[in-house]
C-alpha positions as CSV (number, residue, x, y, z in Angstrom):
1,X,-2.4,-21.4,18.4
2,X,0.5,-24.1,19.3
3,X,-1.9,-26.7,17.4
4,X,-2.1,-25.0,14.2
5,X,2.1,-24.1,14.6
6,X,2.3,-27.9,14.4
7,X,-0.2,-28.5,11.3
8,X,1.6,-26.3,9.3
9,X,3.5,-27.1,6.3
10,X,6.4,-24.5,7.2
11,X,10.4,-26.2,7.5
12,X,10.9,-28.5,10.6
13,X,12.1,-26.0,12.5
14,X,11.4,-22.3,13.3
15,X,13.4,-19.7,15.1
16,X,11.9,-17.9,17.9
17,X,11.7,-14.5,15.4
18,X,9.4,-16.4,13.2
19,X,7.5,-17.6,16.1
20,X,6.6,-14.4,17.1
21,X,6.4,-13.5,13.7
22,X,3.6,-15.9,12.9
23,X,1.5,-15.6,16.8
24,X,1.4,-11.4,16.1
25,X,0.6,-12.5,12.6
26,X,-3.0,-10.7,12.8
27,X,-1.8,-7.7,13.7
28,X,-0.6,-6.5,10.5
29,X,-2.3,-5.1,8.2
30,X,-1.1,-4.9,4.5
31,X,-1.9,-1.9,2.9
32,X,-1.8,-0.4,-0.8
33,X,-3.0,2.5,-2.4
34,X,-3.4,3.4,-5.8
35,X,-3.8,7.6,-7.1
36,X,-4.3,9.9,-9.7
37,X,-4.4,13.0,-10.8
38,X,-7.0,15.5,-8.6
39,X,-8.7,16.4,-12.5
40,X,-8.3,14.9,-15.5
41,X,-6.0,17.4,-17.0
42,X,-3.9,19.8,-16.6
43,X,-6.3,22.9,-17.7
44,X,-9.0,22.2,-15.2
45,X,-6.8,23.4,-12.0
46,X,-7.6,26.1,-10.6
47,X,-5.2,28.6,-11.6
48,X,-3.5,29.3,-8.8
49,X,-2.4,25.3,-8.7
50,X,-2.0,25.5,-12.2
51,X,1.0,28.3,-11.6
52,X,2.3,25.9,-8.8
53,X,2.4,22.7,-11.0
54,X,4.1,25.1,-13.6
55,X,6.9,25.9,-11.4
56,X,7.2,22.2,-9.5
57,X,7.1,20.5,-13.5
58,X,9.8,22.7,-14.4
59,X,12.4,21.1,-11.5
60,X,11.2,17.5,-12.5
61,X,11.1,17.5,-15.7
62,X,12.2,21.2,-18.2
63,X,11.8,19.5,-21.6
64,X,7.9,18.1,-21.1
65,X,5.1,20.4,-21.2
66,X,3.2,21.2,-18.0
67,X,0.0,19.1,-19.1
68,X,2.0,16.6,-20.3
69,X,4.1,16.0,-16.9
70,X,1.2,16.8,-15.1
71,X,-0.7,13.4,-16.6
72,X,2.1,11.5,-16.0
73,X,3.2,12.5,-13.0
74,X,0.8,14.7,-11.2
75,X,-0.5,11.6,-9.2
76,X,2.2,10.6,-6.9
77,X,2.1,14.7,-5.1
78,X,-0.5,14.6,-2.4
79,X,-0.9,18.1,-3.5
80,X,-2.1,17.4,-6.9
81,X,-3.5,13.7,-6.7
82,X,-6.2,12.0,-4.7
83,X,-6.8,8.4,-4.0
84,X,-9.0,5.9,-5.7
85,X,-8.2,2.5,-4.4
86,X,-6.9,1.5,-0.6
87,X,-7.0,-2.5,-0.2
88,X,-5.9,-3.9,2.9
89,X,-4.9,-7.4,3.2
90,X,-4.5,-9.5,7.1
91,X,-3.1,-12.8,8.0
92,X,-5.6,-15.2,9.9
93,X,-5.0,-18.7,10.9
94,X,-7.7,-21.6,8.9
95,X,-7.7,-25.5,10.0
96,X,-4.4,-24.9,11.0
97,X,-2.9,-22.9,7.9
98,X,-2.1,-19.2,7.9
99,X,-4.7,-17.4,5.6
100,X,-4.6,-14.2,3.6
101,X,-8.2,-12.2,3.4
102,X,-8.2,-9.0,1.0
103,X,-10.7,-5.9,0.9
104,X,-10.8,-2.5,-0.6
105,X,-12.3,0.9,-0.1
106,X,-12.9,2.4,-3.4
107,X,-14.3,4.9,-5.5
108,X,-15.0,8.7,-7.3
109,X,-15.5,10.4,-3.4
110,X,-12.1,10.3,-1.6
111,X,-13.3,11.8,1.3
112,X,-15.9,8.8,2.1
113,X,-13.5,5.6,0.9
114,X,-11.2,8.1,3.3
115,X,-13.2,7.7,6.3
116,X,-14.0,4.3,5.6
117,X,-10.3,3.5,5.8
118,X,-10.1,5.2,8.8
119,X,-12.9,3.3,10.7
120,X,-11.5,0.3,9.7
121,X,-8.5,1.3,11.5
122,X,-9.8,2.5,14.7
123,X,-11.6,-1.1,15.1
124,X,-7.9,-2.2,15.3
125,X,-6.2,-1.8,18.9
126,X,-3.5,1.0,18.3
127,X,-1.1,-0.5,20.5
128,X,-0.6,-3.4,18.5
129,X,-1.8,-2.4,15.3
130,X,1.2,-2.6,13.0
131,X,0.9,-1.3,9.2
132,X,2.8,-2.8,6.2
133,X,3.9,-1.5,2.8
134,X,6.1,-1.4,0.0
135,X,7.9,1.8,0.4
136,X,4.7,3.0,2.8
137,X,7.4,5.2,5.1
138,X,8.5,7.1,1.5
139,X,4.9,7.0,-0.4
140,X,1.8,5.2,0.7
141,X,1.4,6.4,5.1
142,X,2.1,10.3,4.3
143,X,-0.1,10.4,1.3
144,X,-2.6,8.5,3.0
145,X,-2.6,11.3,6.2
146,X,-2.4,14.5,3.3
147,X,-5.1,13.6,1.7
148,X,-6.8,13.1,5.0
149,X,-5.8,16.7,6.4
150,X,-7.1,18.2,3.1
151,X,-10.0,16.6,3.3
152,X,-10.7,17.6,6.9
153,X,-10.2,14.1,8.5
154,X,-8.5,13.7,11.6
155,X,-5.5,11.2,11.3
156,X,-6.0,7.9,13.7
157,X,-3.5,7.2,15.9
158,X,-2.7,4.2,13.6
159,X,-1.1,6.4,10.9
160,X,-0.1,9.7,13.0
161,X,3.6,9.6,13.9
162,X,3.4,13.1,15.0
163,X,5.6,13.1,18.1
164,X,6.2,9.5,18.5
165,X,10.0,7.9,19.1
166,X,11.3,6.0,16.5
167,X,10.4,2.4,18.5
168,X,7.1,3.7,19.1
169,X,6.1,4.0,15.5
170,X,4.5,0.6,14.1
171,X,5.2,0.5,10.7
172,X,6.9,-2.0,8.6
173,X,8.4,-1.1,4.9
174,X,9.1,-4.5,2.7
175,X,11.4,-1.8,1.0
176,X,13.3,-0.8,4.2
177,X,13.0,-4.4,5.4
178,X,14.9,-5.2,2.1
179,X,17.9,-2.3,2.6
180,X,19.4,-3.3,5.2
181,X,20.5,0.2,6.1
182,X,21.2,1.1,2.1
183,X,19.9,4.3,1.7
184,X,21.0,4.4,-1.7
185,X,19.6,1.4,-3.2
186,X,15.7,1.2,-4.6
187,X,13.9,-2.5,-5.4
188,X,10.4,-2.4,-6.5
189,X,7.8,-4.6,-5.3
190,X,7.7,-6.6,-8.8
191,X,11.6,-7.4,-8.9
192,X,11.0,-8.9,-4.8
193,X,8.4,-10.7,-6.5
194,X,10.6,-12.3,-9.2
195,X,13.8,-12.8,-6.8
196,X,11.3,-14.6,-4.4
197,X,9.5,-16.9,-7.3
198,X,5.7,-14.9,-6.6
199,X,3.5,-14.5,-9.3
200,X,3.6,-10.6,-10.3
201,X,0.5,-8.0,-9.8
202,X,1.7,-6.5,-13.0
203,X,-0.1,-9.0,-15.4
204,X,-2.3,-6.5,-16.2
205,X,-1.4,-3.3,-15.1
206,X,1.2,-1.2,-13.5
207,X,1.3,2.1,-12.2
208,X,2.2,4.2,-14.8
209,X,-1.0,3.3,-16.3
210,X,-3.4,4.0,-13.5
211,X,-4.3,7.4,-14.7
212,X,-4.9,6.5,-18.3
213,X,-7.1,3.8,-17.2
214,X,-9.2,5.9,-14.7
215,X,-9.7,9.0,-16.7
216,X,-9.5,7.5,-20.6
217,X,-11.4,3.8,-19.9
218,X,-13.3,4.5,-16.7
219,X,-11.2,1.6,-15.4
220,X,-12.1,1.8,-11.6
221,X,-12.7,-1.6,-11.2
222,X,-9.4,-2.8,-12.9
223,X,-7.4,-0.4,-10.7
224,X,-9.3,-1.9,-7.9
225,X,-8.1,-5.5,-8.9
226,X,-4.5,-4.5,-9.6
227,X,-4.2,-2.8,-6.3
228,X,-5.5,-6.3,-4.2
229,X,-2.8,-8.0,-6.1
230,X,-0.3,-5.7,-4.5
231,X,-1.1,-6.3,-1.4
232,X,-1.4,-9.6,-1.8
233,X,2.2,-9.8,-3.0
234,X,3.5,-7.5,-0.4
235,X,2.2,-10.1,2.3
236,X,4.0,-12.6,0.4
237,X,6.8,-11.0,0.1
238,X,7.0,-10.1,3.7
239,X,6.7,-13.9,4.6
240,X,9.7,-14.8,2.3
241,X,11.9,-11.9,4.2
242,X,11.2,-13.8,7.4
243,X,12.3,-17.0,5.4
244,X,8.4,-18.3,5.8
245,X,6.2,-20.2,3.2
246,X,4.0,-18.2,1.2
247,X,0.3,-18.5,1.4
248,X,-1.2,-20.7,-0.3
249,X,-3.7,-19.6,-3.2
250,X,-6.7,-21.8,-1.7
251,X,-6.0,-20.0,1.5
252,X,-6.3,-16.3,-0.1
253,X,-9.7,-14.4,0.1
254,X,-11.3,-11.6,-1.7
255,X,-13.7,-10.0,0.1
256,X,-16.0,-6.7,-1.5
């Protein structure tokens, strides 16, 4: 590991913070998911959601329509949405250079890309295993262990913070890592990405078009696509917060 340190095109010199940074490198794994609504519309819950929607629409937004809201927003409640995409991106060292390799678990069936996310994390050791998202404390871990509860999946220990002290749960949050303790203050992934010169995952999509894309163009594969390039700029953005050099694009894989 020392002899790749040295053959890296980082600055001249690194703290000790980096250091560690860098030699627990492949013990994080970057993590995105992308959802949408549970149907396709609003009229094909069953109706005792359909009342519950009614009355949770009503306290977001009272001058929208049910259906309406529910199309837009349905997708980001557990309760209401389901997950189509996970990708899952990990740092590995190559003829000296620190490497990016990306996959996803994808699909119509959440309960098997589900399971398959969860096998891929119990290969991991749970001790060290350390996950990493963009606002994955607020969005991304909780919906991921929901989903899993309602579809009768166990959580793994990677993702259950049931019980655990603060310093035991290992988790990092790009978001939180860019607070600083401001509770108040929300920066999306894409305005890190501008402030830290990365090319943007929004090129082709963004979220607010997920939905339309999987239900109105059968856009699976897109969604797919868009949700590798978050991941892939989460990692870079997380290398930039620890003042490190990004990857570089010949050193970025793709692997599905």
């Amino acid at each position: 590991m020392e002899k790749g340190f040295l053959s890296l095109k980082f600055r001249e010199t690194i703290s000790f913070l980096e250091m560690d940074i860098l030699k627990n490198a492949g013990d994080i794994l970057f993590l995105d998911i992308e959802t949408v609504t549970g149907t396709a519309s609003y009229h094909e819950l069953s109706d005792r959601l359909k009342h519950l929607w009614t009355k949770k629409s009503g306290m977001i937004d009272d001058q929208k329509e049910p259906d309406e809201l529910y199309f837009e927003k349905g997708a980001i409640f557990s309760e209401f949405g389901k997950v189509i995409t996970i990708s899952v991106g990990f740092f590995f060292f190559q003829q000296g250079e620190l490497s990016l390799k990306i996959k996803s678990f994808w699909g119509h069936n959440e309960k098997e890309l589900l399971e398959d996310f969860k096998r891929l994390l119990e290969k991991f050791d749970p001790r060290k295993l350390r996950l990493c998202a963009h606002n994955g404390k607020e969005f991304d871990f909780p919906y991921l262990c929901r989903r899993m509860l309602i579809n009768s999946i166990p959580i793994p220990e990677a993702l259950n913070i049931s019980g655990k002290k603060p310093w035991e749960i290992l988790h990092y949050d790009t978001l939180e890592m860019w607070k600083f303790g401001d509770r108040k203050n929300y920066t999306s992934l894409e305005t890190l990405a501008t402030v830290f010169d990365i090319p943007t995952s929004k090129d082709q999509m963004d979220g607010s078009y997920v939905n339309v894309s999987y239900y109105k163009e059968d856009g699976l594969d897109a969604i797919r696509t868009y949700c590798e390039k978050d991941v892939l700029v989460t990692a870079q953005v997380f290398l930039r917060l620890h003042c490190l050099e990004l990857v570089r694009e010949k050193n970025i894989l793709f692997c599905n």
